[in-house]
TORDRENMI-739668 format. One record per residue (C-alpha): y, x, z. Coordinates in steps of 0.2 Angstrom, whole numbers, padded with zeros to 4 digits, always signed. Example, Ala and Ser with C-alpha at 12.3 -4.5 7.8 and 13.67 -1.06 7.14 Angstrom:
2
-0022+0062+0039;-0005+0068+0036;
END
This chain:
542
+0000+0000+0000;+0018+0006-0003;+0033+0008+0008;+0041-0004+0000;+0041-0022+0007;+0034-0037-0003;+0048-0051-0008;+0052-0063+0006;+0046-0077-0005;+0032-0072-0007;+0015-0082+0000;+0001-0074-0007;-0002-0062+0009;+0002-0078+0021;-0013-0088+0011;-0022-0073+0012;-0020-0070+0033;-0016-0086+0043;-0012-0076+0057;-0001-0061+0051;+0009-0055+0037;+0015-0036+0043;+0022-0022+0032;+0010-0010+0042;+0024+0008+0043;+0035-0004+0052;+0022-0014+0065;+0010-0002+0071;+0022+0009+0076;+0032-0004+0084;+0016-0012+0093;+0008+0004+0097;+0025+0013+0105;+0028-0005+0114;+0010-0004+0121;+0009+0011+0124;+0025+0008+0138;+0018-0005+0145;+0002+0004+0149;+0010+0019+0156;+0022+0012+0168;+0007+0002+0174;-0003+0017+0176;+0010+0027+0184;+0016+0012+0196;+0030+0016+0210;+0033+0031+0204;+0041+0024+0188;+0055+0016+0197;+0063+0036+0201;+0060+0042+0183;+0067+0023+0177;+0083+0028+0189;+0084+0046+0183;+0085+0042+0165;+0098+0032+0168;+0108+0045+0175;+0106+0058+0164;+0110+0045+0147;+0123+0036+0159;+0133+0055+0165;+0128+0063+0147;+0131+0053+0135;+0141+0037+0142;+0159+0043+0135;+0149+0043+0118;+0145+0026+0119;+0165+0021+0125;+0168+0027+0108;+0158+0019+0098;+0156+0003+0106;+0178+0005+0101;+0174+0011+0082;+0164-0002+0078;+0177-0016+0085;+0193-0007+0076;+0183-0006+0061;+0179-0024+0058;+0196-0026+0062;+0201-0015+0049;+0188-0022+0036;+0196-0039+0040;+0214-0037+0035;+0208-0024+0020;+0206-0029+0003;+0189-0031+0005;+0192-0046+0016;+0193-0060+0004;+0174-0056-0002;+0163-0070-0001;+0145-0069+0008;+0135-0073-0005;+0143-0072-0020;+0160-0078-0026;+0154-0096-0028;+0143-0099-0013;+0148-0114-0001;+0144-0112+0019;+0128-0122+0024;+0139-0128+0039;+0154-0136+0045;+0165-0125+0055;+0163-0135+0070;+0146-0132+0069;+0147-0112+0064;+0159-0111+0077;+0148-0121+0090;+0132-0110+0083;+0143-0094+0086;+0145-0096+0103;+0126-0102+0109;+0122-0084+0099;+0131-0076+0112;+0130-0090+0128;+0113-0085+0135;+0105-0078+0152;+0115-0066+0154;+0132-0075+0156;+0123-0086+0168;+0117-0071+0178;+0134-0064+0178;+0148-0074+0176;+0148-0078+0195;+0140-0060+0201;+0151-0049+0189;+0169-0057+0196;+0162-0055+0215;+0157-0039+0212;+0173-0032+0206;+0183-0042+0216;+0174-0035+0234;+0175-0016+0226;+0185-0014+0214;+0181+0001+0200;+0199+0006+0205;+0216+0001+0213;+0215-0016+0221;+0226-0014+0236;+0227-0034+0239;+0217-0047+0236;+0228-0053+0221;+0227-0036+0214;+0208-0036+0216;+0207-0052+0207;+0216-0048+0191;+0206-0030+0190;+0191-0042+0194;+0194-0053+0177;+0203-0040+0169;+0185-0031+0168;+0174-0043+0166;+0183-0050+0153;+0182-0032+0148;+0165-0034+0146;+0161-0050+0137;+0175-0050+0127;+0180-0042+0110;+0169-0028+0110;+0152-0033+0112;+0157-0047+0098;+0163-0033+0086;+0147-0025+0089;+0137-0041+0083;+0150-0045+0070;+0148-0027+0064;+0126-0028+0061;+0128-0048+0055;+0141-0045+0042;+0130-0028+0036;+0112-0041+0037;+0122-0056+0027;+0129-0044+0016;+0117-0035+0008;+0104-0048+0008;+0117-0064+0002;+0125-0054-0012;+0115-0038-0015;+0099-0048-0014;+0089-0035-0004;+0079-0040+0011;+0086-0048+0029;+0080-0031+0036;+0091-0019+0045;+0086-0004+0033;+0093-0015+0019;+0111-0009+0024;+0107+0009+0022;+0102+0005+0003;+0122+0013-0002;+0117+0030+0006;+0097+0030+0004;+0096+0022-0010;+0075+0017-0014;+0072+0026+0001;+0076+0013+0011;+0059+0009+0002;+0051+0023+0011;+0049+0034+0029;+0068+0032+0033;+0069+0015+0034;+0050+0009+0040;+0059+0024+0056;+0076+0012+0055;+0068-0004+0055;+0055+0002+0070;+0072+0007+0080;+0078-0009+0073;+0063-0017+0083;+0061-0006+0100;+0079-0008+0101;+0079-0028+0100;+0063-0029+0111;+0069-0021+0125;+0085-0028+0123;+0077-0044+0125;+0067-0037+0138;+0082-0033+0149;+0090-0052+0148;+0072-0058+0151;+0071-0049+0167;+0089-0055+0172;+0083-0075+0169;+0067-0075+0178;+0078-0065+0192;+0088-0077+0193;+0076-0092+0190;+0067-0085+0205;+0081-0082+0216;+0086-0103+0212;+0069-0109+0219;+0068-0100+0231;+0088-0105+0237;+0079-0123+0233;+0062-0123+0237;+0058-0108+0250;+0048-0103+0237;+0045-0083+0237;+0057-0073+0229;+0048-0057+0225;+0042-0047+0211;+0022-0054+0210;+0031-0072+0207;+0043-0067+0196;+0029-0060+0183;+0022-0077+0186;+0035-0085+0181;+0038-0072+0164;+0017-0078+0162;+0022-0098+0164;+0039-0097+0153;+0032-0085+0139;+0019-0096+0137;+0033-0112+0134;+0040-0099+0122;+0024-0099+0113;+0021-0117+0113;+0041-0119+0106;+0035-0106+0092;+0021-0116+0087;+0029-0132+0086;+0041-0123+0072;+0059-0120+0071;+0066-0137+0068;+0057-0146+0082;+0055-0133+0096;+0070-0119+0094;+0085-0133+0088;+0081-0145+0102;+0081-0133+0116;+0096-0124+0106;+0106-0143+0107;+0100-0146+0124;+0107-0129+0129;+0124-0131+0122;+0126-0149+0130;+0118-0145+0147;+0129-0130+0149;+0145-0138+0143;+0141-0154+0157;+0140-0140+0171;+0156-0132+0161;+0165-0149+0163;+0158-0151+0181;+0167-0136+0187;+0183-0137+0178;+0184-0158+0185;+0177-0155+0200;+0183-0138+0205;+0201-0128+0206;+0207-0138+0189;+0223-0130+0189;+0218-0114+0194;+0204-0112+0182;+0218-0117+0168;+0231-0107+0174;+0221-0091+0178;+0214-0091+0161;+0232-0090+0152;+0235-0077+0164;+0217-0069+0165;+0220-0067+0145;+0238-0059+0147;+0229-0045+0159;+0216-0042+0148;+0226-0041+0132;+0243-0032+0141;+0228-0015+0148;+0217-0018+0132;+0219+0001+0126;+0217+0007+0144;+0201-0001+0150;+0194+0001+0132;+0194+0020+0133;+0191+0022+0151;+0179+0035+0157;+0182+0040+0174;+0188+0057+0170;+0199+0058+0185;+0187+0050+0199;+0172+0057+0210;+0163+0039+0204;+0147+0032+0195;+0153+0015+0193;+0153+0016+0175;+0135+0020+0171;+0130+0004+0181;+0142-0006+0173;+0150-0001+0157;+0140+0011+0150;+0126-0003+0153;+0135-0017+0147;+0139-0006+0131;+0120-0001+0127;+0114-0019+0130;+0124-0026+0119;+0118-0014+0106;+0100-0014+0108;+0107-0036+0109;+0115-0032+0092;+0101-0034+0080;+0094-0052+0088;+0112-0058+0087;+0116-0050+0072;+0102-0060+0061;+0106-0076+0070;+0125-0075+0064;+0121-0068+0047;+0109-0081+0044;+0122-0095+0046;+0138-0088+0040;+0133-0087+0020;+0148-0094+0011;+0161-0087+0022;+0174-0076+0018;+0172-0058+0026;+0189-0060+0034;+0185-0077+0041;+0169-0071+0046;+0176-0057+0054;+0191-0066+0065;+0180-0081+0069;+0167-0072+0075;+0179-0061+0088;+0190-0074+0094;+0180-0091+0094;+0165-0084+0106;+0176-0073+0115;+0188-0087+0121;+0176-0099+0124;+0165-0084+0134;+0183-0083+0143;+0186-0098+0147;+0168-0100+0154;+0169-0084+0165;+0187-0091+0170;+0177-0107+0179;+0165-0099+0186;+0170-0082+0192;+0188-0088+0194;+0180-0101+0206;+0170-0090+0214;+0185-0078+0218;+0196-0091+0225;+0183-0099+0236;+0180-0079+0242;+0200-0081+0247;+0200-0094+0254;+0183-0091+0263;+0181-0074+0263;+0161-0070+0264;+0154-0087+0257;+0148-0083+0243;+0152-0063+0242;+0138-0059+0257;+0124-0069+0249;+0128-0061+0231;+0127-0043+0240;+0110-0045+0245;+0104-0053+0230;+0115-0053+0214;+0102-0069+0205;+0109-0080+0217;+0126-0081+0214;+0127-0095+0202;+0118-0104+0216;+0129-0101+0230;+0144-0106+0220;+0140-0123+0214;+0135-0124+0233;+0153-0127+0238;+0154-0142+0226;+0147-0161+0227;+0128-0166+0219;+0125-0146+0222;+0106-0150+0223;+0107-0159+0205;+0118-0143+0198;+0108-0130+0204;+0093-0138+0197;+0103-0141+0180;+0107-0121+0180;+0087-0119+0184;+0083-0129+0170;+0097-0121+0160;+0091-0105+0166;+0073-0106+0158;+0080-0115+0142;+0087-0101+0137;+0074-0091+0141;+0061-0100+0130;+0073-0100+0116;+0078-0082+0116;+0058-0077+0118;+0056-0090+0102;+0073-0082+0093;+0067-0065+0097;+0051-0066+0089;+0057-0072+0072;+0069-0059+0073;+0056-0046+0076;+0043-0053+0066;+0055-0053+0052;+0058-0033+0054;+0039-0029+0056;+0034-0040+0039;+0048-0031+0027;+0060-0045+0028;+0050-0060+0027;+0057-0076+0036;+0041-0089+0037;+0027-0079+0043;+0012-0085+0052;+0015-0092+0070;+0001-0082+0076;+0010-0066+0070;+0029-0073+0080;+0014-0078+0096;+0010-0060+0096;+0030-0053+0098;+0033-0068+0109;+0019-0062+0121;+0023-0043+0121;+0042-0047+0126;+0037-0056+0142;+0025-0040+0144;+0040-0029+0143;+0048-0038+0154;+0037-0041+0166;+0032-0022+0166;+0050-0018+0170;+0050-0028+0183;+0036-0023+0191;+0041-0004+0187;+0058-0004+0195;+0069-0021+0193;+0085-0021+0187;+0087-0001+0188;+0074-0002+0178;+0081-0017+0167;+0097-0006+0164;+0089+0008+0159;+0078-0002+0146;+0096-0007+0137;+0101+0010+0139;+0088+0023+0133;+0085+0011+0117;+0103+0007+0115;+0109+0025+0114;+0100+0030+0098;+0105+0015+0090;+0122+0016+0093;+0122+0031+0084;+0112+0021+0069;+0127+0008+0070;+0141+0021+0068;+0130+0026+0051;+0129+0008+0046;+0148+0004+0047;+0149+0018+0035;+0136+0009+0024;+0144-0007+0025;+0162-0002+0021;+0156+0008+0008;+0145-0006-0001;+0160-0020+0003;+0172-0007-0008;+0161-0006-0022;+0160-0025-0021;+0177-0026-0022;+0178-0015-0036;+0166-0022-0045;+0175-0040-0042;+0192-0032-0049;+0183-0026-0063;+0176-0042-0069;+0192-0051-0065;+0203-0040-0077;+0186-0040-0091;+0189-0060-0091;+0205-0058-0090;+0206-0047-0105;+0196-0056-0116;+0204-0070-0113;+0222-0064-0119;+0214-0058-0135;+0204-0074-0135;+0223-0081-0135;+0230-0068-0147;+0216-0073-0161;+0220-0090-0158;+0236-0089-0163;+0233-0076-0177;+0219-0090-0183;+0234-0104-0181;+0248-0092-0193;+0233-0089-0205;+0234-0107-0208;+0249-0111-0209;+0250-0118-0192;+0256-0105-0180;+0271-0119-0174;+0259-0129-0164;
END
């Protein structure tokens, strides 16, 4: 068999194999490696919770100012790309027409990036900061604003030029170059047909290791915190032992979702996602501080805009501190190892859309909406904290899951909402195992979109593994360190592929220009003979 994958329409090989459909350079050694690292850190056992926390070090003190860089490149870039000439190409050809309404991109948009981890830390993140603050906060109004200010920091702009950055590249090259939806597609301007070959069955298997550990790492942080909302509920434990149960119990709802197909399993839970999570939205904004949730957003907004430049390229240079590799430099490589899941999802919905309007929608809509969100509930949070210092802050210490919990304590129906953020809680986790799979299924199988449900079972299953294996190897340390061991080599992939993309979005565009000055022409000498045909005749008045 070649290197090269087989057209994503084709069926033969599904008719052939009822369970899989893999381009074998790209899964094997994905499945293998994947294996392989569950099986060691089972073998080891407690010991891998010190090399989990001493990989993150090194990476983290090494190499976290490389990944403040980049994380920045990638977000001026797409700016850049935006507001360039290049910004009026279409995705998918000069005549292709969006498959959505804006309402509904824009409502799909945000639910890309509204997952786990925003429930996990919109509450925890504000608290965090708030009660230590990376720097300053001599008040507690000071301490607030740097609170926002860097959460907002980290859900904001940056992780969504990041995602922008891989689902433009995806939509391009496969919507108007026709290659396949596969990440070593968008290297085909500097590799050429050797994207065909070894360099990109190696992108695609980073592609995948990256995603799955990725996914992994927000896994971990859901049945955390699924387990932690029991427990506040129902006494039930809230240990390691029950929270592989639960990955077990809720990967196996994943698997049922993936074989019930896309349209019935992953849309309903996807709908029921957006609507439970906007009622517990309107919940807080009616029934908590209204006022202060709206006005600390305008002004939550202003901070975060006024230091944008600062925070951005903040490294620490000039403290004796490690906050950054816990937070940051984490938040940084998550979202990059995120990218590719994300990435796919927005590039398969945005064909028909202008690079420039894919470009500012994508940054601004989620952001705001992520804001606004964050706003509610940490902004909540924070003023309850001043209000009533140690109410929520002292349980959030001792366990970070719980946070969510312990806010919409302090509200009416708190037995009803907490069970809601439960329920929301494992919702998302069944449709980010399902989304997952078909996102790593597609990278393993060349680019294919409807392979066999036994082959998307089979990804499904080995991301619960992976999470449950970190968590059993080390928790969140060793959740972080996940994000930031596969994140770091492909965020030096992403700095490549923004190369890759600018340089095939030029030649687009040149390619465009020249076909618009070619009609152009011949239709001015179609005029001219015209009118030389009209004199010839006699008629050359008319």
């Amino acid at each position: 068999m070649t290197g090269k994958p087989a057209p994503a329409e084709s069926t033969k090989t599904y008719r052939e194999n009822r369970f899989f459909d893999i381009h074998p350079p790209v899964f094997w050694p994905s499945a293998i490696l994947a294996v392989l690292f569950i099986a060691v850190t089972l073998i080891v056992g407690e010991p891998m919770d010190t090399v989990f926390s001493t990989m993150q070090s090194f990476i983290s003190n090494n190499f976290g100012w490389f990944l403040v860089i980049a994380v920045n490149l990638y977000l001026f870039l797409m700016i850049f790309i935006a507001f360039s000439k290049v910004g009026n190409i279409r995705l998918g050809g000069k005549n292709a027409v969006p498959d959505f309404s804006r309402l509904s991109w824009f409502s799909m948009l945000f639910s890309a990036g509204m997952g786990i981890g925003i429930l996990f830390w919109s509450v925890a993140e504000p608290i965090y900061h708030f009660m230590d603050p990376p720097y300053g906060g001599g008040s507690a109004v000071d301490a607030a604003k740097i609170a926002m200010k860097t959460t907002f920091l980290h859900w904001g702009l940056h992780p969504w030029g990041i995602y922008a950055l891989v689902g433009m590249a995806l939509a391009f090259f496969a919507f108007n170059r026709k290659l396949p939806l596969a990440i070593r597609s968008i290297f085909y301007p500097i590799l050429g047909d050797r994207v065909y070959g070894f360099w990109g069955d190696l992108i695609d298997v980073l592609a995948v290791l990256s995603t799955l550990f990725g996914l992994a790492t927000s896994l971990g942080f859901g049945v955390q915190q699924v387990n932690a909302g029991l427990n506040h509920l129902f006494g039930i434990p809230d240990n390691t032992t029950i929270q592989v149960v639960l990955v077990a119990i809720i990967t196996f709802a994943a698997t049922l979702s993936v074989v019930s197909g896309l349209d019935h399993g992953v849309k309903r839970l996807s709908e029921m996602n957006i609507n439970l999570g906007a009622a517990l939205l309107a919940f807080l904004l009616i029934l908590g501080p209204t006022l202060l949730i709206l006005d600390s957003f305008v002004q939550n907004l202003g901070v975060y805009l006024e230091d944008f430049f600062n925070t951005s390229f903040w490294t620490e240079s000039y403290q004796d501190s490690s906050w950054q590799n816990s937070w940051t430099v984490f938040y940084w490589a998550w979202w990059i190892s995120w990218s590719p899941f994300v990435g796919m999802f927005i590039a398969r919905i945005s064909k028909g859309r202008t690079v420039r309007e894919f470009v500012l929608s994508v940054l601004i809509i989620p952001s705001l909406l992520t804001f606004l969100w964050i706003t509610a509930f940490g902004g909540s949070a924070i003023f309850i904290e001043m209000e009533n210092m140690g109410s929520i802050a002292g349980p959030v210490k001792e366990n970070v899951a719980v946070a969510i919990y312990y806010l919409l304590e302090q509200f009416p129906f708190s037995q009803v909402t907490n069970f809601a953020a439960i329920v929301l809680v494992i919702s998302f986790f069944v449709t980010s195992s399902d989304s997952g799979s078909l996102v790593v299924d597609a990278f393993t199988s060349g680019g294919k979109l409807n392979s066999p449900v036994g082959q998307r079972v089979f990804w499904a299953s080995m991301e619960g593994a992976v999470a449950a294996v970190l968590l059993v190897g080390g928790g969140l340390a060793a959740l972080q360190t996940a994000s930031i061991t596969t994140g770091l080599p492909f965020a030096i992939l992403l700095l490549i592929m923004g190369y890759s993309l600018w340089k095939g979005l030029k030649n687009e565009y040149e390619t465009e220009e020249l076909r618009a000055k070619t009609v152009e022409r011949e239709s001015y000498q179609e005029l001219i003979q015209s009118l030389l045909d009209k004199k010839d005749t006699g008629d050359a008045s008319k």
